[in-house]
N, C-alpha and C positions, 0 to 999 in steps of 0.2 A: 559888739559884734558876736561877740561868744555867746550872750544870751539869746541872743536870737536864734546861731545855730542850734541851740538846747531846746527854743522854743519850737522850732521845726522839725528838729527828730522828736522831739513828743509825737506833737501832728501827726508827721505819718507815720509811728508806730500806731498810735490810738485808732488813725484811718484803717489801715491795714487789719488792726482787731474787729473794728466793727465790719467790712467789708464778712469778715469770716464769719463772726456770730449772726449777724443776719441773713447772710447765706447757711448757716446748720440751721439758723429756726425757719427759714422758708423752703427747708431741706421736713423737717420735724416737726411743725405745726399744724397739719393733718391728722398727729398722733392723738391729739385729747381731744375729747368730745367740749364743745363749748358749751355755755349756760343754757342758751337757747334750744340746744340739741337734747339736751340731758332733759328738758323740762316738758320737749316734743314726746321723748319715750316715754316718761310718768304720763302722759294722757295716753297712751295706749297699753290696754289689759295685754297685746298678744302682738306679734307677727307673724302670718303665716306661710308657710314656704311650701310649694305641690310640685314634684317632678314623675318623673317616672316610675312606674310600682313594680317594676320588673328587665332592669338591667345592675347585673351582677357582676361584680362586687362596688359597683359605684354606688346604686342606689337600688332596693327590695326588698319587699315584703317574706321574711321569712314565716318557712311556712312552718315550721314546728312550735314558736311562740307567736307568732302573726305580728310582728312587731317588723317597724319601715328601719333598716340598718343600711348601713354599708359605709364608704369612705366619704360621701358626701353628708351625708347625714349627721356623721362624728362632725365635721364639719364644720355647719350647721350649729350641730350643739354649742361647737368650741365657741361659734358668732354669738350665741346667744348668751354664754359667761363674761363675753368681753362688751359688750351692752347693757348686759344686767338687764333683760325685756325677755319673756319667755318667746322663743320660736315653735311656734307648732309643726310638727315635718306632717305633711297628708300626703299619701300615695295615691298617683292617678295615671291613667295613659295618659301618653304624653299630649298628644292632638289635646286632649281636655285640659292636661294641666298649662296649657298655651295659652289658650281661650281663655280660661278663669284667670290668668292673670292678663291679659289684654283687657278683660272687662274690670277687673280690680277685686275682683272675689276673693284673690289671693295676692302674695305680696311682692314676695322674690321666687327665682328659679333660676338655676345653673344654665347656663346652655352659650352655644358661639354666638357671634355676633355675624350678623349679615345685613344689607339693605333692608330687605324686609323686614327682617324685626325691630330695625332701628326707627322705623314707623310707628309702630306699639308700645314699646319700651324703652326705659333709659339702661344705661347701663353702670358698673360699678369698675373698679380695677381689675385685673386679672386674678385668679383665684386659685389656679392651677394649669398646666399645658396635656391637652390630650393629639392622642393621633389616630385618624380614624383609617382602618384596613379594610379591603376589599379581601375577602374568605372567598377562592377559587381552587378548582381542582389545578395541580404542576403540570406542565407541559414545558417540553424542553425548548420550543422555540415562541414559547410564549412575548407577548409582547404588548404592553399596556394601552395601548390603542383598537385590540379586539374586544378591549369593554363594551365597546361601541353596539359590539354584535349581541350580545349577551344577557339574557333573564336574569337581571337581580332581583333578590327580598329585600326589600328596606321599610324601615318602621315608618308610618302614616306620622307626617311634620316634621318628621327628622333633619336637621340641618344639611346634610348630604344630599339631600334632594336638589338642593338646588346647583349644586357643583356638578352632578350628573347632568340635568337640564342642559347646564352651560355646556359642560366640557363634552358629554357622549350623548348630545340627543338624541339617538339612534337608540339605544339603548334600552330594553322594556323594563319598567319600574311593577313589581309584583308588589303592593301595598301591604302591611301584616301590622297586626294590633303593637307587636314588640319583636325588638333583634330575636327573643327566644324560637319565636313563631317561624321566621324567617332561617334559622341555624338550622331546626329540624327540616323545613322544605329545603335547603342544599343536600343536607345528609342523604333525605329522602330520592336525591336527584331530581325533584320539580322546578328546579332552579339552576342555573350554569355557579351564580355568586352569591353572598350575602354581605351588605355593606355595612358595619357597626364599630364601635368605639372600641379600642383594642385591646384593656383588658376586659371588656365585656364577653368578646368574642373569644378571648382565652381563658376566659371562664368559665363561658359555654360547653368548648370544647374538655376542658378538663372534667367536666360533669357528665360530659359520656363518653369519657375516654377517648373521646378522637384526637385529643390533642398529639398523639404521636403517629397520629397515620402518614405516611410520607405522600399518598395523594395530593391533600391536603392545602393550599399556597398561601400564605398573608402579605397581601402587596399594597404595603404605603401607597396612600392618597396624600394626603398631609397633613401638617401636625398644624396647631390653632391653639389660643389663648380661649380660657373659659372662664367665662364673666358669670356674673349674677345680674338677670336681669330683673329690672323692679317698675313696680306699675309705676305706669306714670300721675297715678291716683295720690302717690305718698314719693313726690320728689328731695321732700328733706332727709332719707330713709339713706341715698346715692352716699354723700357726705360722712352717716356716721357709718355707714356698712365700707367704707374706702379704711375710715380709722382703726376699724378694727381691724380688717384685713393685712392692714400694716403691720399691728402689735401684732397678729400670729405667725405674721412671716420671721417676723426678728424674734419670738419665740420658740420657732421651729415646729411649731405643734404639727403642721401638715407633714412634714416626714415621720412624726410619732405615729400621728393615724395609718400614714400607708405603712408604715412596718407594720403597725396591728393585721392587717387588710393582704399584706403581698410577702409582708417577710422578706423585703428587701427596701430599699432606705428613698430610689428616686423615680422610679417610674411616672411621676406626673411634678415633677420637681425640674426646671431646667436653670442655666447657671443664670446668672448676673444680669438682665439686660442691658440694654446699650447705654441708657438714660443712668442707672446706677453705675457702671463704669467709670460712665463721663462724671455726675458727681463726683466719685470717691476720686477721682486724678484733679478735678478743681479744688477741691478741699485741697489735696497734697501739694499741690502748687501753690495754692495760699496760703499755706502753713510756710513752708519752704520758702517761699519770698518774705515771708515777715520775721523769718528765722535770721536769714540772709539781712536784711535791715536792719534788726536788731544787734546784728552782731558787728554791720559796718559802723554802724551810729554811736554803736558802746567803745566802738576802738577810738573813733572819735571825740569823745567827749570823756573819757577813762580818767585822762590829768585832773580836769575841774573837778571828777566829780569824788575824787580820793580828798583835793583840800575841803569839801564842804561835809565831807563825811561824819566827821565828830557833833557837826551841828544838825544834820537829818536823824540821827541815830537818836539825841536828845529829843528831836520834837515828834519822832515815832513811837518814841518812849510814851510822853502824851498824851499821843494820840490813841496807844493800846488803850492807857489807863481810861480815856473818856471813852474808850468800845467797852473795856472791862466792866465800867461803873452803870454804863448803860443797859447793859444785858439784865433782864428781869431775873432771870436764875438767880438762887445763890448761892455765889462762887468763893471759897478760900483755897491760897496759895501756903499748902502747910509741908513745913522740912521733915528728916527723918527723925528731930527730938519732937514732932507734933507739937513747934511751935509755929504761930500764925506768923507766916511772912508777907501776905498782901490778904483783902477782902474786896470785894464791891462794893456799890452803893450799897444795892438792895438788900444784900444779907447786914450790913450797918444798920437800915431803917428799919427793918423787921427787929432789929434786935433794940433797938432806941439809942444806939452810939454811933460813934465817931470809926471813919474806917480806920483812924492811927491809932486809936486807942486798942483795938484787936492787934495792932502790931507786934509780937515776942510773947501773945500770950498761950498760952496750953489752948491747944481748939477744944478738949475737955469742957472747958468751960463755957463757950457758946454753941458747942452741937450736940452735946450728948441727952438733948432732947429726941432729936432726930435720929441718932445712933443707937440709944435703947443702953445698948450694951459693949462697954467701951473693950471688954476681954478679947475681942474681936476686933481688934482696932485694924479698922480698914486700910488705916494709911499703911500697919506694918503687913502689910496681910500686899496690900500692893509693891511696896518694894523688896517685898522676901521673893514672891513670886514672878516681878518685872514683868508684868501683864495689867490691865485694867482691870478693873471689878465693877460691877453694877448689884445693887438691892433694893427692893422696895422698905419700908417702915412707915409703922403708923406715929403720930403724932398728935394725941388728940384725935378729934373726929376727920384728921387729913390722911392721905397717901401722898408720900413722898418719895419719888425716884433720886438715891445717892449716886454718881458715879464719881469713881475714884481712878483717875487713871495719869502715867507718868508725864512729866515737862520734858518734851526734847531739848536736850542740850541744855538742861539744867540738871545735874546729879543732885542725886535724893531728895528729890521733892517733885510732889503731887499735889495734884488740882484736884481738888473737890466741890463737885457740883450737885445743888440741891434744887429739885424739880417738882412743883406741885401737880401731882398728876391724878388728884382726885376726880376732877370732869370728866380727862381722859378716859380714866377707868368704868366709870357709869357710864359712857357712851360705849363705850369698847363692849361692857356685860351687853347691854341690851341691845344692840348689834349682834353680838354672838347668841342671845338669846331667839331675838327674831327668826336668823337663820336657821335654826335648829328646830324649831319648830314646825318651818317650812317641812323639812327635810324627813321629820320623824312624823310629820300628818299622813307626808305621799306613803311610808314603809305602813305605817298603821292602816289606811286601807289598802294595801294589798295584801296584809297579812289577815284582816279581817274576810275576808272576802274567801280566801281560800281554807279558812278554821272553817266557816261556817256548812260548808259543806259535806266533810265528814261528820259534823252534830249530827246533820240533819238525815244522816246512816243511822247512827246512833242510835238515836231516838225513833226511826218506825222500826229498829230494831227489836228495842224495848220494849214495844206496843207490840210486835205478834209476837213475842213471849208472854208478855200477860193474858193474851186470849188464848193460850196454851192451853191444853186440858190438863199437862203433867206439871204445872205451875206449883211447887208448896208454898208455903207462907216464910221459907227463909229467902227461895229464890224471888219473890216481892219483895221481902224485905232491900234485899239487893239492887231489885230493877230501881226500889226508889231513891237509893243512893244514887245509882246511874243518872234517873232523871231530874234528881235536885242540881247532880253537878251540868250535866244537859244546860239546865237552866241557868245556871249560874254562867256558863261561857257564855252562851247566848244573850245574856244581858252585858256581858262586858263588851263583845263585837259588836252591840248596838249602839253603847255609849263610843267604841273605836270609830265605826261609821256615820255616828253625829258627828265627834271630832274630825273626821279626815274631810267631812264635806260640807260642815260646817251648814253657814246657811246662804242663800241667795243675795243679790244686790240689790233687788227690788225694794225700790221706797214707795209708802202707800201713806196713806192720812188712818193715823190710830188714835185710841186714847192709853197713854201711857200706864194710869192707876186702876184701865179696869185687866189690862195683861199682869199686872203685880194682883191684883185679887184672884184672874184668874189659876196663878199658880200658883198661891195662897190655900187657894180651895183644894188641890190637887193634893196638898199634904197635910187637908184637914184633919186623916183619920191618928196620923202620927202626931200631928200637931196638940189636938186632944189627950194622945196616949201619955205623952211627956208634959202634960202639964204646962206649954208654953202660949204665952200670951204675945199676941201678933199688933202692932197697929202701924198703919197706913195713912201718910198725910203728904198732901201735893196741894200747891198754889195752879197747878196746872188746868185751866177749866176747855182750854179748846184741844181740838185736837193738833196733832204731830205731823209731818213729815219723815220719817225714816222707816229703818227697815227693822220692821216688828219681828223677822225673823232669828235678827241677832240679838235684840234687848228680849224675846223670848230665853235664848238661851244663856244670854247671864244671867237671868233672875233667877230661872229657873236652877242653877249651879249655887247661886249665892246663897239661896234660899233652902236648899237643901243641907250645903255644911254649914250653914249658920241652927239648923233644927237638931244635925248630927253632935255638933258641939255641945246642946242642952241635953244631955241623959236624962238630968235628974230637975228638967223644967225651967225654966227661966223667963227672958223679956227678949223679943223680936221686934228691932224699932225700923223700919221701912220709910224715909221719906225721897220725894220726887220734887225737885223745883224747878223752876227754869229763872236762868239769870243771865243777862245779856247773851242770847240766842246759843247759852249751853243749856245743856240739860244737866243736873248734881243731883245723883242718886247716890244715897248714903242709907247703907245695910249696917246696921249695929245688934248686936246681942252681947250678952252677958254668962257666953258658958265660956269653956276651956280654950283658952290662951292660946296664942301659937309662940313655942319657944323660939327664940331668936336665936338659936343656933338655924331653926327650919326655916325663918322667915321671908331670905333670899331663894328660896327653891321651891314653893310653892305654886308659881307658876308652870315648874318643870313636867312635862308630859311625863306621865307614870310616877310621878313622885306625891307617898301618899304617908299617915304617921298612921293612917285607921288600921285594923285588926284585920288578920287575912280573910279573904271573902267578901268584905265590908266596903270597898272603895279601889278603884281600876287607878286613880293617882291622874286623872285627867279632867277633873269641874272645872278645878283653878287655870288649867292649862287653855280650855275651850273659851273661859271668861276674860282671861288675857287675850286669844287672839282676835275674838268676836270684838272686842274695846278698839285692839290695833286698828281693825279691817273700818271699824267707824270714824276712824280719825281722832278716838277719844284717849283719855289717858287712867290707868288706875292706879290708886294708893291705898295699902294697907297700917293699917295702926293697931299693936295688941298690946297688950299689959296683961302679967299675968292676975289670976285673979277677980281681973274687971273686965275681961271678954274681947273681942275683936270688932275693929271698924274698916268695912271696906268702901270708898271714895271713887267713882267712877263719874267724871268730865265727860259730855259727848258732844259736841256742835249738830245743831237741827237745824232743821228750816220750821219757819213759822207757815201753816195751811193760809193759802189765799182764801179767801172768802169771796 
């Protein structure tokens, strides 16, 4: 009888657990983007988002950088960090940017929901809460039903149209391209009201100082949820634009932005809705009844479960050891004399023993591969200090992450744990390396962009000094310094402006070995100068499918510090193959080495070993991303001595005939 009662409070404790854990994850499973979803954004370049080009501080076109900003915009942005798909923000009047997402021209757009739009579009979760005001001169017996009588400005599509419609047909609606249009005809008194979104209108207002005119009246209509609406051109978009929305809420990001934007914390922030309440009080009730069982069930069964105690204790024992021995890590249980008191499998089999046999010995002895340098003995360095420790070491050609951290409820001793984290780490680099490239293309053209302008002062400045009549032959001497350096910028913002815009997507049908001759020839007169010997061999007889714009400017890169490397003349070996629908193009020469200190940063934007003047530190950088952008991959190989070989893999398509 008693096992059964044990077999039943199992039950419905277990019931009880899962009751709850399935209820958090159909609480929390909206949170992650799924495979399907994540693989919908990789086929799309871009999402584009159009709202209004002039209501402030939500969403506007400033006019002293000309750039679309405001609270919706940031946004926006934050939507497109947490997607990882860039959103394009395009400023439009509204009536247009309606339209263009009704027809699908654009993607998503903030705005209420109503009947009618519900026609055109789907919509997403709520985003933020606005409230829209009716702007009226004060009167003391004023009274919300002489709307009725009243000349309002309202923005042409504005959702408010239709609530006037409904609630004050009487009403004359004065149409205006935007709220601003409409603020100035109240001021102007060609209008009794103007009806707009409420810090728009107190935005307005504070821009011509009316905001303290006591005339002046702001009378709540009502306040609404605002959605994102999305064509109905791109329905999978609803789903991941829901998930995000959820991460930034539980991030908080939306009251970072409105602090940025108002300098106060909730203006379009409202508390809790009804739906999360009710959640958070079921949860608490189903915690609290299985708290409640748990504790009836344990008074219950308390007696049996003290005599079987000695015997769970042993076979949990066990059961650690067969978790412990299972874990790939490898793990030792070492005391304060850093003698081994338990091991794993794994670290036994790497090592070719027995886990008893590590039993009482010095860990000296099987780690200080891994440890390097015992003077720093991590275990005593952990129990001097009663904190964890973590370090990387090399080991051979591995990366291995140590951590050393204390056993509860066991004095003096530590568990050390040994992590192979050498994939990690090569993923990790070239992750952090992609990203940064991104990052440091967008700053390179715009820095490019605006150098280029003062040159170009510069230089016709240069030029009506030489046709000076009081010119000497020092002040030429000078201008040509001026215009060598002229030149020299100018050739470096033109290699920044290759980089920052790289080359097109367009794929065309080429032939591979006559673009490597063509840019062969381009550095015929150097190629001569130094004495270097070039040749070019391809099994390739038809032509290609891709985009000759990008295998332009690797060769074009490759082929240059592969010439720069030969000062003093050499061999320049060029071949082109194609092998199961890759293409292997293998650059080899025989000048100066890249030292292996440099070898890892040679793709780095601006990172260069040439003599100043001589190289901007950006071929290798263009060469890497041009490979990325193809889907291809590159490898470098150097020896000092015997020259460098560069390896670039691309997938083609073969030309239909």
């Amino acid at each position: 009888m008693s096992k059964k009662i044990n077999i039943f409070n199992g039950l419905v404790i277990l019931f009880l657990i899962l009751i709850l854990l399935f209820y958090i994850y159909d609480i929390n499973n909206m949170e992650y983007l799924s495979d399907e979803e994540i693989e919908w954004l990789k086929e799309r370049n871009t999402i584009i988002y159009a709202a209004n080009e002039n209501a402030p501080p939500l969403r506007f076109v400033d006019e002293i950088d000309n750039q679309y900003k405001g609270v919706v915009v940031d946004y926006i942005n934050q939507l497109s960090l947490e997607i990882g798909v860039d959103i394009q923000t395009v400023p439009m009047q509204w009536d247009s940017a309606l339209e263009s997402l009704k027809v699908g021209e654009t993607h998503i757009c903030d705005m209420f929901i109503n009947e009618e739009r519900s026609k055109y579009y789907l919509f997403t979760d709520p985003i933020y809460n606005l409230r829209t005001v009716l702007l009226t001169r004060y009167k003391s017996d004023f009274d919300i039903n002489q709307i009725d009588t009243m000349k309002i400005a309202t923005e042409k599509g504005y959702y408010a149209n239709n609530y006037l419609n409904e609630n004050y047909p009487n009403a004359e609606l004065v149409y205006t391209h935007n709220v601003e249009e409409g603020v100035d005809l109240f001021i102007s008194g060609k209008v009794d009201a103007v009806i707009g979104d409420e810090p728009l209108i107190t935005y307005l207002l504070v821009e011509r100082n009316e905001n303290l005119n006591p005339e002046y009246y702001n009378q709540i209509l009502y306040e609404e949820e605002v959605v994102l609406a999305v064509s109905k051109t791109k329905p999978e978009l609803v789903s991941i634009l829901n998930k995000a929305i959820s991460q930034i809420n539980k991030k908080g990001q939306l009251e970072k932005i409105q602090q940025k934007w108002f300098g106060i914390s909730t203006p379009l922030i409202t508390n809790k809705t009804d739906s999360e309440i009710i959640e958070n009080i079921v949860i608490f009730v189903i915690i609290a009844c299985i708290i409640f069982v748990i504790i009836v069930l344990n008074n219950l069964s308390l007696k049996k479960q003290v005599k079987k105690r000695t015997n769970e204790l042993e076979h949990s024992r066990n059961e650690l050891q067969i978790i412990f021995d299972g874990i790939t890590e490898y793990m030792l249980v070492i005391d304060q004399d850093r003698k081994i008191i338990n091991g794993n499998k794994s670290i036994a089999d790497f090592l070719g023993i027995s886990s008893e046999q590590m039993v009482g010995q010095n860990c000296y002895k099987y780690i200080n591969n891994f440890c390097n340098d015992c003077s720093n003995c991590l275990v005593e360095e952990t129990l001097l200090n009663q904190k964890n420790i973590k370090k990387e070491s090399m080991a051979g050609n591995e990366i291995y992450e140590i951590n050393a951290q204390l056993l509860r409820g066991v004095k003096n001793t530590v568990l050390i744990t040994i992590k192979n984290i050498t994939i990690d780490k090569i993923n990790r680099n070239q992750m952090l390396q992609t990203n940064k490239m991104i990052a440091v293309g967008q700053l390179a053209a715009g820095m490019a962009h605006e150098i280029r302008n003062p040159l170009g002062i510069i230089r016709t400045q240069s030029y009506l000094l030489r046709i000076s009549d009081k010119i000497d032959e020092a002040m030429n001497k000078s201008l040509d310094y001026i215009d060598s350096s002229v030149n020299r910028a100018s050739n470096i913002i033109d290699n920044i402006l290759n980089f920052s815009r790289f080359s097109s997507n367009k794929k065309e049908s080429v032939n591979l070995q006559h673009i490597i001759e063509k840019i062969i020839e381009m550095h015929n007169d150097i190629i001569k100068k130094e004495n270097i010997k070039v040749s070019v061999t391809s099994n390739i007889k038809q032509e290609m499918n891709f985009n000759s714009e990008s295998i332009e400017h690797i060769m074009l890169n490759l082929i240059s510090n592969a010439v720069d490397a030969m000062e003093n003349g050499g061999n320049l070996s060029i071949s082109a193959n194609l092998e199961n629908d890759n293409i292997i193009i293998v650059c080899e020469d025989n000048g100066c080495s890249i030292d292996d200190n440099n070898i890892h940063n040679i793709f780095n934007p601006f990172f260069t070993t040439k003599e100043l003047g001589k190289g901007t530190g950006l071929g290798l950088f263009i060469v890497y991303s041009e490979v990325e952008k193809l889907g291809g991959k590159i490898d470098v190989q150097s020896k000092l001595g015997e020259g460098t070989t560069f390896t670039i893999i691309i997938p083609v398509e073969r030309k239909n005939n």
